[in-house]
N, C-alpha and C positions, 0 to 999 in steps of 0.2 A: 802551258805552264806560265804564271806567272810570275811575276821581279819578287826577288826577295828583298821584306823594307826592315828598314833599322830605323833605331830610334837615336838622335843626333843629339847630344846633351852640350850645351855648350853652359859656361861658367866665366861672369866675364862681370869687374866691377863699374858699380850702379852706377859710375860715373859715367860709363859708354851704352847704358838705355839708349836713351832716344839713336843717339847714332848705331848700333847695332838693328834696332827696330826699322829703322829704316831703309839697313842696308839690304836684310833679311826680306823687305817689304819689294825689293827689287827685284831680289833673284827668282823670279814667278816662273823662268823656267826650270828652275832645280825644284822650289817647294812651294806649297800652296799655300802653306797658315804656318803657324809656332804657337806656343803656348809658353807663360813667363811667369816667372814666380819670383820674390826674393827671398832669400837665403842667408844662414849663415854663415859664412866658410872659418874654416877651423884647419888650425895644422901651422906645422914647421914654416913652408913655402909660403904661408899668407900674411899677406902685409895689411899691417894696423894702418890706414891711412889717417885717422882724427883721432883726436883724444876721447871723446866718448867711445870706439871701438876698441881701444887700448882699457879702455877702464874693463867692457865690455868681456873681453881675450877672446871676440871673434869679428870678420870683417863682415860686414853689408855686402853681400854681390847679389846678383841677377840670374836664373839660371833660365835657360830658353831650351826647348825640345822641340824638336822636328820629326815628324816620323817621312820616310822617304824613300826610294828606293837606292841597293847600296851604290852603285855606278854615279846617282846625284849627292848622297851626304859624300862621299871623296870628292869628289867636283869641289863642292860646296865649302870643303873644309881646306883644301889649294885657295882657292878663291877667299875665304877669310884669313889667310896666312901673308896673301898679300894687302891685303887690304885693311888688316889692322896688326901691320908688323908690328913688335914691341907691345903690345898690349897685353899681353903674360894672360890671353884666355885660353882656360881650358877645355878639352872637350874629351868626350868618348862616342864610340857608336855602337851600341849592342841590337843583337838581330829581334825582330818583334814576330812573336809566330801566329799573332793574331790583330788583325784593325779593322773597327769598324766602327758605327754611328747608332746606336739603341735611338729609335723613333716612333712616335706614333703608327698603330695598327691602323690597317688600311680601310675603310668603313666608314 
């Protein structure tokens, strides 16, 4: 039987790219790669940080995914709790009932 893997969303503003990207670039025993997008986040709890966002009425963040298995994204989500205390990111983990790699046939 194999690990069952989840997919790690973390949501974290653009201002801690490069330092997240690199923190993430570390942990090569929990995960092997991420994928990053930016985003716009919306809602009550999110903070306008610049006056163009404010004009905006949504914030610039970062959203990172990790697919993983679930014993490493809990690891991994401790492990960013200390490591970027106070940094108001958020995350979720939902379970992935499929991963794979679509690649050229073999020939």
């Amino acid at each position: 039987m194999s690990a069952q893997l989840v997919c790690l969303t973390l949501i974290a503003a653009q201002s801690l790219r490069q330092e997240l990207f690199d923190y993430l670039s570390e942990q090569g025993d929990l995960a092997s790669g991420f994928t990053a997008s930016d985003v716009a986040g919306h809602g009550p709890d999110v903070l306008l940080q610049t006056s163009a966002e404010q004009v905006k009425g949504h914030a610039n963040e970062l959203m990172v995914r990790l697919i993983l298995r679930t014993q490493d994204a809990a690891q991994l989500v401790e492990r960013l709790k200390t490591a970027f205390v106070g940094s108001k990111i958020v995350y979720w983990i939902m379970p992935v009932s499929e991963f794979g790699v679509i690649d050229l046939p073999n020939g």
